[in-house]
N, C-alpha and C positions, 0 to 999 in steps of 0.2 A: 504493500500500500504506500510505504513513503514513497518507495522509487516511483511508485505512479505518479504521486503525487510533484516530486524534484520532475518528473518528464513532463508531465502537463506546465507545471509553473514555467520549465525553459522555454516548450512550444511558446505561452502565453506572452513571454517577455521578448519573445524572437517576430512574434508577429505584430505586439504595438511595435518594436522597432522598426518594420516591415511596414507598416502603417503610418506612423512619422515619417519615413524616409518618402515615401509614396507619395504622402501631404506635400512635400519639400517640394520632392520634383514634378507636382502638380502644380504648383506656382513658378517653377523654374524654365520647366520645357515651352510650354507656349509661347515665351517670350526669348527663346534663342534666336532665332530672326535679329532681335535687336541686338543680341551679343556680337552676333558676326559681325552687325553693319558698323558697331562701334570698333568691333579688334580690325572690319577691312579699313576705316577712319585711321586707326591709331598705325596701323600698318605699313600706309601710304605718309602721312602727313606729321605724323612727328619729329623733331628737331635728328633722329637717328632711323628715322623711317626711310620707304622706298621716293618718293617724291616729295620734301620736306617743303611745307607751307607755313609759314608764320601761324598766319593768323586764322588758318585752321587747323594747326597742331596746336596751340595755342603755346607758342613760345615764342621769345622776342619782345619788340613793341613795335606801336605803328603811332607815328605821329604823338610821339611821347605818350603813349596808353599801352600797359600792358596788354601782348593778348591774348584773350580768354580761349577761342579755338571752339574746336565740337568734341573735343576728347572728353575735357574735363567736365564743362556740363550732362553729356550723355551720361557717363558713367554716374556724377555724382547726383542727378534728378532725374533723369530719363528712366534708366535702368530700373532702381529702386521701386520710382511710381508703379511701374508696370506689375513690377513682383506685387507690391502691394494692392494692387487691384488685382490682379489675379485671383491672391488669396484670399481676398474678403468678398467678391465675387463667388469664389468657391463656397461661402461660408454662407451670404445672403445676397445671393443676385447683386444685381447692379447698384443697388442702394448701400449695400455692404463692401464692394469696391470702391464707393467714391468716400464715402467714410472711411477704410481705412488709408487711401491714400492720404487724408487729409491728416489725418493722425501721424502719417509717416514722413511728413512735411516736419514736425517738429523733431522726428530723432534724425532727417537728414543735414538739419539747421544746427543742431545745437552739438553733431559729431561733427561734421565738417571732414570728413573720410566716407567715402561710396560705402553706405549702409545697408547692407544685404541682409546683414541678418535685423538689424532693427526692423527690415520692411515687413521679413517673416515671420517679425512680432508682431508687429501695431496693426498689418495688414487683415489677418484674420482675427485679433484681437478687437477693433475697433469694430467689423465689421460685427462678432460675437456678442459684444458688447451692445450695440446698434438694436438688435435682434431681440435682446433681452428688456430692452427699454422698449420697444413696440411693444412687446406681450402687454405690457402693464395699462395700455390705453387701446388693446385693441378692444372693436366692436364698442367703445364708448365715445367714438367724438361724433360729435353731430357732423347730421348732414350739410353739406358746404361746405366744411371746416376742414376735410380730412387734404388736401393739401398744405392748409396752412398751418399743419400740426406737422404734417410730414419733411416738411421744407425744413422749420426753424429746429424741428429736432434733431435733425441731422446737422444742421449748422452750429447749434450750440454743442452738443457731443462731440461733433468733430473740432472742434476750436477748445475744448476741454481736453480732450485724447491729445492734441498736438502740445499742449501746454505740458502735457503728461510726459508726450512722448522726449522734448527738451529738456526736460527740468530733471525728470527720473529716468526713463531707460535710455538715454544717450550716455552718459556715463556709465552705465552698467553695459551698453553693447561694446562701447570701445574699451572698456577695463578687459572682455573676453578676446576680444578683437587682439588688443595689444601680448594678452596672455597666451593665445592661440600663436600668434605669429613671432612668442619669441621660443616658444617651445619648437617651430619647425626651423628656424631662425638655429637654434642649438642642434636639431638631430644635422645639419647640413653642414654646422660646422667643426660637426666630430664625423663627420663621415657615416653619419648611420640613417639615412634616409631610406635608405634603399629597405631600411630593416620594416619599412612602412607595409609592404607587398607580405609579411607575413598577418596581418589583417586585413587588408585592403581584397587580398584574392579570393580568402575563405569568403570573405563577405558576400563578393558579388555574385558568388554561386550559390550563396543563403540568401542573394536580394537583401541583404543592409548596404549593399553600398549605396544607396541615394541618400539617407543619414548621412554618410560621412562623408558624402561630392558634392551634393549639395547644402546640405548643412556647416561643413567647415572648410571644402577645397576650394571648391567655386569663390564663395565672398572673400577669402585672404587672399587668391590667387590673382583675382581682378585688383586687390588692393597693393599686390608688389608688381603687378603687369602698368598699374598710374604708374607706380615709381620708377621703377626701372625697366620698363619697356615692353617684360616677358614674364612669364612663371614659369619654375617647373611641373609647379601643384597641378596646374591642368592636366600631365599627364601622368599623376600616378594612377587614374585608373582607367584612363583612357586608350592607353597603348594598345592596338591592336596586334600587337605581336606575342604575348604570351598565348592568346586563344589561337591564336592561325597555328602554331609551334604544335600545341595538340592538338588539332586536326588534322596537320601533316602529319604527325605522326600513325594515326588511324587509318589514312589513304594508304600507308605505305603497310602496317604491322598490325592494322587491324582484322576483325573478322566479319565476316558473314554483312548484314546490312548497315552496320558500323561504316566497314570499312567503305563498301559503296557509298555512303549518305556523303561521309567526308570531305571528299573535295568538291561538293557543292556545297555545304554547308560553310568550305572555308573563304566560300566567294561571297557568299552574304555577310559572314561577320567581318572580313577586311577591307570589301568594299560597300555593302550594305551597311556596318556599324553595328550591325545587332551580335550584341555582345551575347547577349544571353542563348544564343542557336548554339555554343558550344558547353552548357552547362551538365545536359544529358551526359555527353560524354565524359566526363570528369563524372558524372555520380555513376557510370557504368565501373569506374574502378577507382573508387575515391584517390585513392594512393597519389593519382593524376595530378591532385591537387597542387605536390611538392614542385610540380613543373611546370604550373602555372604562376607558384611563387617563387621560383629560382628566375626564370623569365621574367618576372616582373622587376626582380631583384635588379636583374643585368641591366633591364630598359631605364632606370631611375639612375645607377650607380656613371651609365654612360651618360646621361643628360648631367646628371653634375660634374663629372669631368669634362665636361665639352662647354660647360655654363650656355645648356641651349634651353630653348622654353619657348611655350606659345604664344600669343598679345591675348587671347580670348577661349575661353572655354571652347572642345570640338565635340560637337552632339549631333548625330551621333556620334561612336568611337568610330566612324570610319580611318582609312588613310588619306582617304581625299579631304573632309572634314579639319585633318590634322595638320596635314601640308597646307590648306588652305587660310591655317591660321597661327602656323610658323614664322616667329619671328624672323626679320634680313639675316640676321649672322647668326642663325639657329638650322640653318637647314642640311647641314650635314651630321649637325648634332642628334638632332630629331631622328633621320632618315634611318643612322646608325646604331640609334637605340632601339629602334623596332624591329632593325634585321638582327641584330644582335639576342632581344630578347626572346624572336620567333627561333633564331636557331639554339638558343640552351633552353626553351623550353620543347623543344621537337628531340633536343639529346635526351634529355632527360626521360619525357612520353616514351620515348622508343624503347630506352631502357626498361623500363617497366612494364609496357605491350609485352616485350620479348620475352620477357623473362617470369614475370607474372604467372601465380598459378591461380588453381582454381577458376570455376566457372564464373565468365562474365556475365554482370547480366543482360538483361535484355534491354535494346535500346526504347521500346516502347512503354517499359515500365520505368526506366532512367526518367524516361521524357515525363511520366506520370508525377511519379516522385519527387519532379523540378515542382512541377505546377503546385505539388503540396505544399511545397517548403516555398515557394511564391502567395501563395493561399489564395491562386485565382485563373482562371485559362491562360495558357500562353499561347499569344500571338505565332510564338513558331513552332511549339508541341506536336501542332499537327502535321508536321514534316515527317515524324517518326511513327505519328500513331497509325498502325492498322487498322484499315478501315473492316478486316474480318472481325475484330475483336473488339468490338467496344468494351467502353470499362461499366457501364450498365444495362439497365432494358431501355428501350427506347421507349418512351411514351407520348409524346409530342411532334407532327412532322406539319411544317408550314410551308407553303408555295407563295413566293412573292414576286412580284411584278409593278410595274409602276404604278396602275391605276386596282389591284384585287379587284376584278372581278369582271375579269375574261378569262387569259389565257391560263392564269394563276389559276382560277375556280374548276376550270375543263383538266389542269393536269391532275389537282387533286383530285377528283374522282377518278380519275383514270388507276392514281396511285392507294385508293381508297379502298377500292373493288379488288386491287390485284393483293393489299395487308389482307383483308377481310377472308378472302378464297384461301391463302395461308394460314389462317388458323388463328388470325390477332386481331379481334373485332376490335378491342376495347383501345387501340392504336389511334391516337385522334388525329385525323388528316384534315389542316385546315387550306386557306389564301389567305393572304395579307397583301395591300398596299405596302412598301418598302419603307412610305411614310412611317408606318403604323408599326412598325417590329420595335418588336422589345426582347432583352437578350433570356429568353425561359424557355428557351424551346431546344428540342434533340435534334433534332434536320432541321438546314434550312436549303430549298432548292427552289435555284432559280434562274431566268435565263443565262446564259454564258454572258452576253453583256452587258448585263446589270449586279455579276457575282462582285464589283469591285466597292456599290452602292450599299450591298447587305451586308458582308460579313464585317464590317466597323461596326454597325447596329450590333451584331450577335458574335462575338468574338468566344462566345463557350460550345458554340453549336457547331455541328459535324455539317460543313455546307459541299453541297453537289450542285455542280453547272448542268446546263443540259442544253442541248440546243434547238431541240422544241420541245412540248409541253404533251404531245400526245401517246408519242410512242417511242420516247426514249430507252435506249440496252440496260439506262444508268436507274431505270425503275426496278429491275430485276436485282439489281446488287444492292439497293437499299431495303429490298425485302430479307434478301440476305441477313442483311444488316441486324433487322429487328430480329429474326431466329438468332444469330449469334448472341445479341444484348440480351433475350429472353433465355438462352442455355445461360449466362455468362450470370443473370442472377438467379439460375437454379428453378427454371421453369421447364416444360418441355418444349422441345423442337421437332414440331410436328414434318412428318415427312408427306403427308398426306393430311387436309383439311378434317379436322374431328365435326361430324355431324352436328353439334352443337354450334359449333362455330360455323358451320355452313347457312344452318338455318339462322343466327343469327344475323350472319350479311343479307341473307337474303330477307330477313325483314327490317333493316336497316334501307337496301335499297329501295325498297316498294316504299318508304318514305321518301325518299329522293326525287320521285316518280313527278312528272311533268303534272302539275295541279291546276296548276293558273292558268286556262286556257287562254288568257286576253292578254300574256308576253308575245306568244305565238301564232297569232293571226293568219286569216288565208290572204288573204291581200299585201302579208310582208313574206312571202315566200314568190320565187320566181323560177321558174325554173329553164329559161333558158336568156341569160342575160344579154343584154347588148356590149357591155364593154370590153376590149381589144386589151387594156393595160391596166394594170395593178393601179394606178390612181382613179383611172374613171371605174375599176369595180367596186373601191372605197369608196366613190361617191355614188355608186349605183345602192349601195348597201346601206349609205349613210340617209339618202333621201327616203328611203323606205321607210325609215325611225323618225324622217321630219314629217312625213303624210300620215303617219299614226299619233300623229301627234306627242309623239314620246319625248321628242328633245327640241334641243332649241336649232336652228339653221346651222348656228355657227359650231356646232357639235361638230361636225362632220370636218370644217378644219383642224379640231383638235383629235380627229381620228388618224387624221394623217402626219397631225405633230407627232402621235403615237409609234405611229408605221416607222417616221424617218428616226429615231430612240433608237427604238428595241421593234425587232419583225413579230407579224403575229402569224406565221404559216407554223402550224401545230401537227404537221406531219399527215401523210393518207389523203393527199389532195386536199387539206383541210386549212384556210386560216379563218382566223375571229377579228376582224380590225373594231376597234375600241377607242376613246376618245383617254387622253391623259387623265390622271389622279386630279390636276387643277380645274379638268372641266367638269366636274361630277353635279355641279351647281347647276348646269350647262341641261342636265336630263330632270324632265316634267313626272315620267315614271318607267316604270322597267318594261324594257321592249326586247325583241329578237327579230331581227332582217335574215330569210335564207335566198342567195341567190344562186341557182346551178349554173355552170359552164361548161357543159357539156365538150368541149373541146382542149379546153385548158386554157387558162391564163399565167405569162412567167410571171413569177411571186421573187422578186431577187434569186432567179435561177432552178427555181421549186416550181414545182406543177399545180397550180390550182383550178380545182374545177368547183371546188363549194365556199363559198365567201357567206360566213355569219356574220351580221353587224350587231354591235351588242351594246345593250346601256340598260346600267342595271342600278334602281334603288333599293337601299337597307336588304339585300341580296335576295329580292325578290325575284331576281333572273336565276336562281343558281342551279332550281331543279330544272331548269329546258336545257341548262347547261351540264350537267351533269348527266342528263339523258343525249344529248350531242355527243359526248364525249365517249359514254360506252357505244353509241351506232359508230361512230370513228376509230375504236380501238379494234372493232369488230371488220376485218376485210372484208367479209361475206355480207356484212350491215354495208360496207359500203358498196358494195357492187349491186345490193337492189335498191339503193337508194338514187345511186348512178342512171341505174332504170325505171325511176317511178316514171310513171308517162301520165300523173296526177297530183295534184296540191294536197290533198285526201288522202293517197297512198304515203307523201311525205309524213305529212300528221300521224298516221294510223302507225307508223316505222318507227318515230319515237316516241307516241303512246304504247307503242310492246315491248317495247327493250326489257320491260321490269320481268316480263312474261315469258319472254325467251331464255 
């Protein structure tokens, strides 16, 4: 029980620091943009810079006035503000940004040294603060009044906070400030800096290093990059050369899909910056770790002999990122500490691959075991993870597309019918607008041109491209899928549908079943259309929906801002052109247009011969669409559809589908 007790406590204490540091570089990253523009300023323009300008390096004088420059303000207001709004932004919207900024105006006043960590006080402090003084008059100021409460209360709080922030934590942020920088001030000048990388590496593979880069490298390293030009702080943990060193290692002495993953993996983290795509590998054989910190060692031990350093923080840890904010008389320095640190930490990796006993483990539980000890999805986890093997059941699968509720709606049934027939009723297949995602879901699938809009929304979710909506290969392996997550938490994996489960789909679908006769009209079906090209069958289909009175004129433009997006040909001669997610306002009520083309029309290179126009309110269209979708999954549905030689025979085709 104790020792449960000491592991839980460390877990506990490993993830508010994981959570701090997170906090940190949530105020820090959004405003790299500015760090660059200040280190390419300082880079160019300083009295030791590439093309030295007076009076916007801000050295010299002009016309007997000292001058000021764009170095020194960026850094000492620019910079700060921005952290500071970030973070109190974080804490309470926009109200909570401009309050803490204003609060952070007095600890940048009254230090007079570029106050980074003050911002990262007062910023979500003020902002916190801000938030807590609302509670106390929320729902009591009368009506008319509530801006003029909202105004002067934030102006008197924040002209309080700023008073705070001068008088009291200005002294206290430069008393740490000067304490901080004379302790790295002494490891540098005993020569033990380098001894930093036996924390700095464990860390970043536990995710504390944003704690300690943003918390304490970043702000003193900006503050010795005013003074003297450069830092080396920027790159104790930015070096991309310890992680590249164990990768190469693995390309060359690893195993099985280790070693394959490897040399792509070492092109994202040296040239992509993504530090963390090598962390798996180091927890496949912890041991690794010594060669992350021996690498590290070498890259810090060469920049202080070489007295090289960067002008601005490199985010990512690319090499490009690095180089491109290498100080003038720093770039051999720099260059040499990274090939240096990539090759003793590749001796050391190799050493240990080779020699190493016992079973490695598996890269997809490595990858697993990252995400825990991050306590959150990784962005690159899913490089490793098998898509046979989920790590649970799947219970959630959404279809998104720009506007839910066409081709997104027609895949999910498609994909709904083929869970259900396998034996997973209880499997919820929904659509969603891309708008509309929120990150709760197991699958997320969606067109191949829109996969770069969804998975930012859903970064925990197992996402599949597909490049139409009807009769994708890639719905067979996400059936897959669900049997593996279903054996994987100890269900069966039925090899054949259980009768129970059959009859359950199949009174599932007879819900589904076309109800509203008035989507589907005999006057919005045609069956042998007039138009030659993919724009006038969009407007053949679109006008069907304006003479039903279902949408508005201008719909039918917004059907083809749709087309030119993202295509709607859904495969089996089959497209659905639909109006964008902004036009939904746009549709009176839910309609369905079918028109045949018996000959074909080119669809961007696809064969169309059935164009459905679609516009659908609070998913009132979903059951014609859903019965569309199984007559089109069905070849045999399509070839006597192909030959109704009747408006009635159409009708009667997706009024049976439940019955077939």
């Amino acid at each position: 029980m104790a020792t449960q007790l000491e592991a839980r406590s460390g877990t506990s204490a490993r993830v508010r620091v994981q959570k701090f540091g997170t906090f940190l570089s949530g105020m820090i990253m959004p405003n790299i943009g500015a760090f660059i523009a200040w280190g390419i300023v300082t880079a160019l323009f300083i009295e030791a810079g590439w093309l030295p300008v007076p009076r916007l390096g801000g050295f010299g004088e002009t016309d007997g006035v000292a001058n000021v420059g764009l170095v020194g303000p960026m850094i000492t207001y620019l910079l700060p503000l921005l952290i500071a709004y970030t973070g109190g932004r974080m804490v309470y919207d926009v109200r909570g940004g401009v309050v803490g900024s204003i609060a952070t105006m007095g600890v940048i006043v009254g230090a007079g040294i570029p106050m980074f960590i003050g911002a990262m006080i007062m910023g979500p402090l003020g902002a916190w603060t801000m938030k807590r003084i609302d509670a106390i008059w929320e729902g009591r100021i009368k009506p008319g009044f509530e801006m003029l409460v909202n105004n002067f209360s934030a102006g008197i709080w924040g002209a309080v906070l700023a008073l705070i922030g001068f008088y009291g934590v200005s002294p206290l942020v430069i008393a740490f400030s000067t304490g901080a920088g004379n302790v790295v001030q002494w490891l540098v000048d005993n020569g033990l800096l380098p001894l930093t990388s036996i924390f700095i590496e464990p860390a970043k593979v536990l995710f504390l290093n944003n704690a300690i880069n943003h918390g304490v490298l970043t702000p003193l390293g900006v503050q010795q990059s005013l003074e003297q030009g450069k830092s080396i702080l920027f790159l104790l943990e930015a070096n991309p050369g310890p992680g590249l060193g164990i990768l190469l290692a693995y390309s060359f002495f690893g195993r099985g899909i280790a070693k394959a993953s490897a040399p792509g993996a070492a092109i994202i983290q040296f040239f992509g910056g993504i530090h963390e795509i090598y962390f798996p590998y180091v927890l496949m054989r912890p041991l690794l770790i010594l060669a992350a910190i021996a690498g590290g060692m070498t890259g810090i031990a060469t920049l202080s002999i070489t007295s090289a350093g960067l002008v601005a923080p490199a985010a990512p840890g690319s090499i490009i990122a690095v180089l491109a904010q290498t100080a003038r008389d720093s770039y051999f320095g720099v260059t040499l500490s990274v090939v240096l640190a990539t090759a003793v930490s590749f001796l050391v990796a190799s050493v240990i691959l080779k020699t190493g006993k016992g079973p490695q483990e598996d890269l997809a539980a490595a990858a697993a075991r990252m995400e825990e000890l991050k306590g959150k999805k990784s962005s690159v986890a899913g490089n490793f993870r098998s898509d046979s093997a989920p790590d649970g059941p799947i219970r959630s699968i959404v279809f998104a597309c720009d506007a839910g509720m066409g081709s997104s709606a027609m895949g999910a049934s498609v994909l709904r019918n083929k869970i259900r027939a396998a034996g997973f009723p209880d499997v919820k297949v929904t659509n969603l607008a891309i708008s509309s995602l929120k990150d709760d879901y197991d699958v997320v699938i969606t067109h191949q041109d829109l996969a770069d809009r969804a998975e930012p929304l859903t970064q925990s979710a197992t996402h599949v491209a597909v490049d139409n909506f009807m009769n994708s290969p890639r719905y067979d392996e996400i059936v897959d899928l669900v049997r593996a997550g279903a054996a994987a938490d100890g269900g069966v994996d039925p090899k054949d549908p259980a009768p129970a489960a059959v009859a359950s789909a199949a009174v599932v679908s007879d819900d589904d079943a076309m109800t509203d006769a008035d989507v589907l009209a005999e006057e919005s079906i045609v069956l042998n259309g007039t138009a030659t090209t993919q724009e006038d069958a969009i407007d053949e289909a679109g006008r069907l929906l304006v003479a039903r009175g279902a949408v508005d004129s201008t719909y039918v433009e917004a059907m083809h801002e749709r087309e030119r997006s993202v295509p709607t040909y859904m495969g089996n001669f089959l497209a659905i052109p639909h109006g964008t997610n902004a036009a939904k306002d746009l549709i009176k009520r839910s309609a369905v247009s079918i028109v045949r083309y018996p000959e074909g029309i080119d669809w961007n290179g696809k064969q169309v011969k059935f164009v459905v126009g679609v516009a659908g309110v609070n998913n009132e269209h979903l059951s014609i669409l859903s019965a569309i979708a199984r007559v089109f999954s069905d070849k045999a549905q399509v070839a006597r559809l192909d030959e109704a030689a009747s408006v009635d025979e159409v009708i009667a085709l997706f009024g049976k589908v439940n019955a077939s």
